[in-house]
TITORMI-148934 format. One record per residue (C-alpha): x, y, z. Coordinates in steps of 0.05 Angstrom, whole numbers, plus 32768, in hexadecimal, padded with zeros to 4 digits. Layout:
<rs>
- X	Y	Z
...
</rs>
This chain:
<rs>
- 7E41	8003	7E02
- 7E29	802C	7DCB
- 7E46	802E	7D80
- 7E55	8076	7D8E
- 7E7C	8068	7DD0
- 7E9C	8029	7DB1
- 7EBB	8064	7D7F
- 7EC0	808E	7DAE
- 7EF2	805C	7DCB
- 7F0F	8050	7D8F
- 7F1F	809A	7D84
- 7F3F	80AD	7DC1
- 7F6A	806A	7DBE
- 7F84	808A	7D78
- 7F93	80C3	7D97
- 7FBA	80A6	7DD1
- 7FE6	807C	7DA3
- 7FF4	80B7	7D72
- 8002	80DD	7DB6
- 8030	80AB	7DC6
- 8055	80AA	7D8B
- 8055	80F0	7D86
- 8076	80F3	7DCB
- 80A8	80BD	7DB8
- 80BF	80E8	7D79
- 80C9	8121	7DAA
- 80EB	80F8	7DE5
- 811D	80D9	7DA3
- 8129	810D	7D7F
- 8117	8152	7DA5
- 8107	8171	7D5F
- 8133	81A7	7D68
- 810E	81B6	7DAB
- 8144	81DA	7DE2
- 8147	81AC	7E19
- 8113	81CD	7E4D
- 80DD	81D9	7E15
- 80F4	8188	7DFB
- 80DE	8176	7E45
- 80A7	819C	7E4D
- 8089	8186	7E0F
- 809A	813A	7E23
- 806B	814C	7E61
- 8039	8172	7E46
- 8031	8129	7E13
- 802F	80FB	7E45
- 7FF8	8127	7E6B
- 7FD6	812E	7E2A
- 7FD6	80DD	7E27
- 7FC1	80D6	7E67
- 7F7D	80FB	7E57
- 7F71	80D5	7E12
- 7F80	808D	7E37
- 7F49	80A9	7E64
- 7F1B	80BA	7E2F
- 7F2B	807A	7E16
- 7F18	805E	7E5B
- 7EDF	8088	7E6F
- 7EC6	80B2	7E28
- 7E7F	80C4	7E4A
- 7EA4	80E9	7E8B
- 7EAC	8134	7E8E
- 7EDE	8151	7E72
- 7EE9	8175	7EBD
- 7EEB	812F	7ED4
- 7F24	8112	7EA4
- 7F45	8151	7EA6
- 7F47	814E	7EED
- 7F57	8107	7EE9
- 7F91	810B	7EC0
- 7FB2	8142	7EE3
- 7FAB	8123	7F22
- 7FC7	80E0	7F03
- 8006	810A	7EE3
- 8017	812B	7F22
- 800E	80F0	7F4C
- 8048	80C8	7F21
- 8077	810E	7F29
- 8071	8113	7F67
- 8077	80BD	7F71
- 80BB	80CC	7F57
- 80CD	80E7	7F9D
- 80C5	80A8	7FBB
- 8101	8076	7FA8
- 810F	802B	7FB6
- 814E	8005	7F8B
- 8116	7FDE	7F6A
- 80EF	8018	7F59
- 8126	8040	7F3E
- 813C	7FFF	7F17
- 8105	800F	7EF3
- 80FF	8049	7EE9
- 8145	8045	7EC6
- 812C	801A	7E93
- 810A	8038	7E52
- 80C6	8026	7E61
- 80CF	803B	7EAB
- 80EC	807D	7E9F
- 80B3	8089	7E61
- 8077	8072	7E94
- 8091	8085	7ED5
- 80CF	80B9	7ED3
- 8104	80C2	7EF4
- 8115	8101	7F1F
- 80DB	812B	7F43
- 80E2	8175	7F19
- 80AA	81A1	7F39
- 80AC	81C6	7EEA
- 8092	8183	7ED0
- 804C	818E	7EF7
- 8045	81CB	7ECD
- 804D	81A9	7E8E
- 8019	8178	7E9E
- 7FEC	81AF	7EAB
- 7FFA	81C8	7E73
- 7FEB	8189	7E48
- 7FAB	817C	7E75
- 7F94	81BE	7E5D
- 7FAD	81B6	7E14
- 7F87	8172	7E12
- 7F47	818C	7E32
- 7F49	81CE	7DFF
- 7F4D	81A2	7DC9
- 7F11	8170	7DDF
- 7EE9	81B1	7DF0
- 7EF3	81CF	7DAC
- 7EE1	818D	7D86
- 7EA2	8185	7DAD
- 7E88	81D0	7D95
- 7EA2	81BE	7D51
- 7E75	8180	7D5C
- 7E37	81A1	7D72
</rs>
């Protein structure tokens, strides 16, 4: 691995964790947010962290490919949430289980990840022709 994919790394793990903590201000405290724009920005987050874990994970892919990647990851825990076993929803009753995996299937949700997917991917696109 290269210095510049070691940073790379390094970059999009910062931006995961400030994602994260970002998301856990919102979750918390709502920041005056009504409750459907407080949950759609919750989503649109976690999407968004989703793509920079992946960056983190993969920096040299496409940004097609961790776009796609994250979107189909998002939607494939939403719609997860249809399936339920008691030791599944056990867990997804605790903190960590409800932050990671949810809790109820809401079809609106898979919009806001699209949403985040796209905000993330906007984002990476403009810093690259900033870059270059």
């Amino acid at each position: 691995m290269t210095s510049r994919n070691l940073l790379s790394r390094r970059a999009w793990i910062a931006a995961a964790l400030t994602i994260i903590a970002l998301g856990l201000v919102v979750h918390r405290y709502g920041l005056g947010l009504s409750s459907e724009a407080h949950d759609v920005a919750g989503d649109a987050l976690w999407a968004m962290m989703i793509f920079a874990w992946l960056g983190a994970l993969r920096p040299m892919a496409s940004l097609t490919v961790r776009g796609g990647a994250a979107l189909a990851i998002c939607w494939a825990v939403e719609i997860s949430q249809l399936y339920h076993t008691p030791s599944l929803d056990a867990l997804r009753q605790t903190t960590i289980g409800q932050l990671v995996l949810g809790t109820d299937f809401d079809a609106r949700d898979l919009a806001a990840y699209a949403l985040g997917v796209l905000a993330a991917t906007a984002l990476e696109a403009l810093a690259r022709r900033r870059q270059d």
